[in-house]
C-alpha distance (Angstrom), angle and dihedral (degrees) to the residues before:
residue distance angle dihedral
X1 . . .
X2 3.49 . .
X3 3.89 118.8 .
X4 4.12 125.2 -140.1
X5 3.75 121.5 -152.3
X6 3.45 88.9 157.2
X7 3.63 153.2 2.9
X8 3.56 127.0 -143.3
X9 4.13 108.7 -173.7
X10 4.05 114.0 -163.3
X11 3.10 128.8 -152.4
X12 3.48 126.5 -168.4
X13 4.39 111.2 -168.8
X14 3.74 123.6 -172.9
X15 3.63 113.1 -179.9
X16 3.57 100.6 -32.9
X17 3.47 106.0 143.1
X18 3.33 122.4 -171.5
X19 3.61 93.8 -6.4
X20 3.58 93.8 74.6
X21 3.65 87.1 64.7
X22 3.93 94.0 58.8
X23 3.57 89.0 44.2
X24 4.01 99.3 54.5
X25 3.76 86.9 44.0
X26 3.92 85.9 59.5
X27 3.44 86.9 51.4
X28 3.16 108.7 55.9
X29 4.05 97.3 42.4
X30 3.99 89.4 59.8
X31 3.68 87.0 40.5
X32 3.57 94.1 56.3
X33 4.01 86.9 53.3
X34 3.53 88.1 70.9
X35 3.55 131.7 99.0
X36 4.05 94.3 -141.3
X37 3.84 134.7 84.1
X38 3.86 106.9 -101.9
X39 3.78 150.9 -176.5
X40 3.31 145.8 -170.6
X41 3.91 127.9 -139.8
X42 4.18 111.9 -157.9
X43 3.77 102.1 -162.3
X44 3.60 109.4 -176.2
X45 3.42 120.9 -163.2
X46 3.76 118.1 -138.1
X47 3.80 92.6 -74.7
X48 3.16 133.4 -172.3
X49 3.63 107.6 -161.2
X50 3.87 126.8 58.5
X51 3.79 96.8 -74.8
X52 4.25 91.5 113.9
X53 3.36 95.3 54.3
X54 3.88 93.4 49.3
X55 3.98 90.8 50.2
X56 3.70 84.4 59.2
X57 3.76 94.5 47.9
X58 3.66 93.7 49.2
X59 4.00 85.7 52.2
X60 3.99 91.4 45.8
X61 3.86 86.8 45.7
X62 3.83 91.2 60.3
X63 3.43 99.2 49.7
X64 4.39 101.8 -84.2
X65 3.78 79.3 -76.0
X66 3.99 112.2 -168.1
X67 3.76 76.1 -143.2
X68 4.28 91.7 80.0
X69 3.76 115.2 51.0
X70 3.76 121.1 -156.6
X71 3.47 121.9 -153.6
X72 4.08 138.0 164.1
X73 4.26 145.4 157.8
X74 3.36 139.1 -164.6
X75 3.39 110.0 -110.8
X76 4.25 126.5 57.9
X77 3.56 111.9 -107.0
X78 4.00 109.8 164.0
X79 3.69 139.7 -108.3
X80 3.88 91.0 -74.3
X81 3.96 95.1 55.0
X82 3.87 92.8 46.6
X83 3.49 90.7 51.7
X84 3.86 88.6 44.5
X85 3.66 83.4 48.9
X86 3.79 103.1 46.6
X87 3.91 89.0 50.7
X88 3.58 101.2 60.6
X89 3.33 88.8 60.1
X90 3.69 94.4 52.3
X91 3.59 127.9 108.9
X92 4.13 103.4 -176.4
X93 4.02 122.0 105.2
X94 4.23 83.1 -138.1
X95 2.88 114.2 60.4
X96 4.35 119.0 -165.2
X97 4.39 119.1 -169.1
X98 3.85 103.4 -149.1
X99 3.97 123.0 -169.7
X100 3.91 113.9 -139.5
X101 3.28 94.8 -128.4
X102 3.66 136.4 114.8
X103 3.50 98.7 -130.9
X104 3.46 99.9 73.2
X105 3.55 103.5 58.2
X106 3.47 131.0 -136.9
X107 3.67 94.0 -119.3
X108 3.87 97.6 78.6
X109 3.60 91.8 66.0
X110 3.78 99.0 88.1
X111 4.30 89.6 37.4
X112 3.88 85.3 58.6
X113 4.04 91.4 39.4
X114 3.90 99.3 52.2
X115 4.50 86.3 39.2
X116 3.63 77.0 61.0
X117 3.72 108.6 48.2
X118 4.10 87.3 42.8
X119 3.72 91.0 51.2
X120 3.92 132.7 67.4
X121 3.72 86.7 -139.5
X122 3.91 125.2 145.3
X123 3.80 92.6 -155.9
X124 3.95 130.7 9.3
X125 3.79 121.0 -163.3
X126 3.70 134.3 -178.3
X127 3.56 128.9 -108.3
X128 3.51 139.6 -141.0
X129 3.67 87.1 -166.2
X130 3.65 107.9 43.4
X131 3.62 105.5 120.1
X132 3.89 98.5 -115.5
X133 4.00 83.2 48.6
X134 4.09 107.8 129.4
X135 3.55 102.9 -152.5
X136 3.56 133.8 -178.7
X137 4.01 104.3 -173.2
X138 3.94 138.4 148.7
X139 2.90 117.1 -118.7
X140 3.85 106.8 -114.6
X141 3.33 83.7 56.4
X142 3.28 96.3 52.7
X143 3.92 87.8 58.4
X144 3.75 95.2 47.1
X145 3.45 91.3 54.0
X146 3.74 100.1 47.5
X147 3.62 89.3 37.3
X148 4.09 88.3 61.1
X149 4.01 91.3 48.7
X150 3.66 87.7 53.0
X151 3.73 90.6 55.0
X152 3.81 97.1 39.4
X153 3.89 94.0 47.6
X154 4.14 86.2 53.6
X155 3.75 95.7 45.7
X156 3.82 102.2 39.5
X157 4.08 108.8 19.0
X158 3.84 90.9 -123.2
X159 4.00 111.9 165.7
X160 3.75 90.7 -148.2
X161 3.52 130.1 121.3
X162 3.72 95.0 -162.7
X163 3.86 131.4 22.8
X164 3.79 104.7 164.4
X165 3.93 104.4 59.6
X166 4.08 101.3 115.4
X167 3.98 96.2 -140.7
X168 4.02 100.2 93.2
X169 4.39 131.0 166.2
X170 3.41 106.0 -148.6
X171 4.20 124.4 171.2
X172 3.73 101.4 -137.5
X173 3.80 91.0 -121.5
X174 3.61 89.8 70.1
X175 4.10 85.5 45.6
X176 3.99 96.2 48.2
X177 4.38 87.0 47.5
X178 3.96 95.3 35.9
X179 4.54 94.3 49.0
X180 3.26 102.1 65.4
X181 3.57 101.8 53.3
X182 3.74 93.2 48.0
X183 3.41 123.4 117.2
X184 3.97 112.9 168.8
X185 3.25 117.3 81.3
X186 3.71 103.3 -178.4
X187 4.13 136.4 44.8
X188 3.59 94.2 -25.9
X189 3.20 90.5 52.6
X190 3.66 95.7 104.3
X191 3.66 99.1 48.8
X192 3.82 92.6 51.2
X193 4.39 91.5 56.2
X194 3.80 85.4 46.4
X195 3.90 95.1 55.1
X196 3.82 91.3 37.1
X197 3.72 91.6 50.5
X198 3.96 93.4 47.9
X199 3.93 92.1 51.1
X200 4.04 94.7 47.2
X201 4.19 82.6 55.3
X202 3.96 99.3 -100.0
X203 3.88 85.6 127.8
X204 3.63 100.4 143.2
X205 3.44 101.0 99.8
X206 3.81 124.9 152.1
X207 3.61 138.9 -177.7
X208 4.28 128.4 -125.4
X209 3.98 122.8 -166.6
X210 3.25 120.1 -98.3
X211 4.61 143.3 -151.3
X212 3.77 107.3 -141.7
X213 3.53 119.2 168.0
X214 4.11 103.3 -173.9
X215 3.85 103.8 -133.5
X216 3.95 102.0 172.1
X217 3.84 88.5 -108.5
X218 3.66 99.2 108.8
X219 4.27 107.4 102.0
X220 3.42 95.9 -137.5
X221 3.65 104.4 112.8
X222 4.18 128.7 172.6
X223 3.70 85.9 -91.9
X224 3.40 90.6 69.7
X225 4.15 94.4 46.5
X226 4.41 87.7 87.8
X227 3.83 91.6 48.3
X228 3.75 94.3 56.0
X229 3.28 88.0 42.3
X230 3.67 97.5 53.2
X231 4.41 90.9 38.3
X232 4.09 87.6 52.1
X233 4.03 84.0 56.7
X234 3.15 90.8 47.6
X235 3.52 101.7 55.3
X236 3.68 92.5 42.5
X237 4.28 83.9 60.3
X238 3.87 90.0 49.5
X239 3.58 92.5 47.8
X240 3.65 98.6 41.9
X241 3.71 107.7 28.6
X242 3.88 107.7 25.5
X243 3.80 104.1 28.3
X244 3.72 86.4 -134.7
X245 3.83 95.0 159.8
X246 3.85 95.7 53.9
X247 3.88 99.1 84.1
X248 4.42 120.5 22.5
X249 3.55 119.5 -108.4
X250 3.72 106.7 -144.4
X251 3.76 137.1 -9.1
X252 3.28 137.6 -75.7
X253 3.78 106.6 -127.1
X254 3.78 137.6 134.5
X255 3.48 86.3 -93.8
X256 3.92 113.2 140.0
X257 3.91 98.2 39.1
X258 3.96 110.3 106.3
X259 3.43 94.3 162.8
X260 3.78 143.3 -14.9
X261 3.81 135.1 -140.4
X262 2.98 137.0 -24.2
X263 3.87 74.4 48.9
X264 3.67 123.7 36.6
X265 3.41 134.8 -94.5
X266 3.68 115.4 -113.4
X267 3.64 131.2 -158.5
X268 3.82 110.5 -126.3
C-alpha cells in the first residue's frame, strides 16, 4: 500500500490556448475530491499562443491559490524538459505527469490515484489497452501506437502494454534517481524514464484503465513519427552499448529558475 502525503500534479502546456484553461479547471475540481494536500505545477513551454496568460487566469480564477503554480521560459524545450522543469519545483512525495489536453479527461485522475494507494507500485501509468480502457481512437492511430509497443517490447523487454499515455504515478524517489540520467527531452521522453527506472530497480510498475476520447489536440503530428523513431534507437544504444543510465549525469537542483510568475522563467 502506497501512502500519499501529498500530491504534486504537472502539467506540461505547449500552445494550448485556451484549452489549458478548461483543462486546469478540471483539475482542480477532481483534485479537490480528494482527501490529500495537492498542487498543481503549470509549466508552459515557450509558447507562442495565449496559453500563459490562460494559466494565470485559471490561477486568478481560483482565488491566486499557492495551491496552482505558474511557470514559463523563453525558449521551446519539449514535453520531457517541462516536466523536468515542473518537478524541481515540486514539493509532494507523489508525484502525477498530466497532459494538457482535453482528451484525457480529468476524471481519471482519482482512478489512477486510489490504483496507486492500493498498490505497492513505484510508478503507475495508464493504458490504452487495459481491458476496462474506454477508448475512442482512429484507427491509424491505433496502428502506430501498437506498432511502437511492438518495437519497444522487442528492443527493451518492457512488460507494458502502453508507454505513451501522459497520465503517470510516480513516488518522487523514483523521480529524484530516474532525472538525472535522462536525456530526451521530447516524445520519447516517456519511454526513456520507464527503461531508466526499470534498470536502477524501480521495476514495480503497473498499469490502471483509462477514458480517452481522441480530440486531435495532442501535438504529436507525423513529423514527429522519424524523431521518435530515431530517440527510441538511441536509447536502446545508451542502454545497451554505453551503459549511460548506470551512474547520473548532473544534479538535480533548482538550478535554471531565475524567477517565477508574474515574471518569466528564464533558462540560464
Amino acid at each position: 500500500m502506497n501512502k500519499i502525503n501529498k500530491l504534486s500534479v504537472i502539467i506540461p502546456a505547449y500552445n494550448k490556448d485556451t484549452e489549458v484553461f478548461q483543462v486546469v479547471s478540471n483539475v482542480v475540481h477532481e483534485l479537490k475530491k480528494l482527501q490529500h494536500p495537492w498542487e498543481i505545477i503549470v509549466v508552459d513551454d515557450a509558447s507562442r499562443d495565449s496559453t500563459l496568460r490562460e494559466a494565470v487566469r485559471i490561477k486568478a480564477f481560483n482565488g491566486n491559490t499557492q495551491n496552482i503554480k505558474i511557470f514559463s521560459y523563453n525558449l521551446n524545450q519539449g514535453k520531457g524538459f517541462a516536466l523536468y522543469f515542473g518537478f524541481k519545483q515540486s514539493t509532494g512525495d507523489t508525484i502525477i505527469f498530466a497532459d494538457s489536453d482535453l482528451d484525457l479527461p480529468a476524471s481519471n485522475l482519482p482512478v489512477i490515484v486510489k490504483n496507486f494507494t492500493k498498490s505497492s507500485a513505484h510508478i503507475i501509468i495508464s493504458s490504452k489497452r487495459h481491458p476496462l480502457s474506454q477508448v475512442n481512437y482512429p484507427l491509424l492511430r491505433r496502428i502506430q501506437s501498437k506498432t511502437y509497443q511492438i518495437l519497444i517490447r522487442a528492443l527493451f523487454n518492457l512488460n507494458l502494454s502502453d508507454t505513451q499515455v501522459g497520465l503517470k504515478v510516480f513516488k518522487r524517489k523514483v523521480l529524484e534517481e530516474c532525472f538525472p540520467r535522462i536525456v530526451v527531452k521530447a516524445f520519447a521522453f516517456d519511454l526513456e524514464l520507464l527503461v531508466v527506472a526499470k534498470q536502477l530497480g524501480f521495476s514495480k510498475i503497473e498499469e490502471s484503465p483509462v477514458i480517452l476520447n481522441y480530440n486531435f489536440s495532442s501535438t504529436i503530428r507525423f513529423s514527429c513519427v522519424k524523431q521518435i523513431l530515431n530517440d527510441t534507437l538511441a536509447i536502446y544504444y545508451r542502454k545497451h552499448f554505453l551503459n549511460y543510465y548506470q551512474n547520473p549525469h548532473h544534479q538535480l537542483e533548482k538550478n535554471i529558475i531565475i524567477s517565477h510568475y508574474p515574471s518569466s522563467a528564464v533558462i540560464a
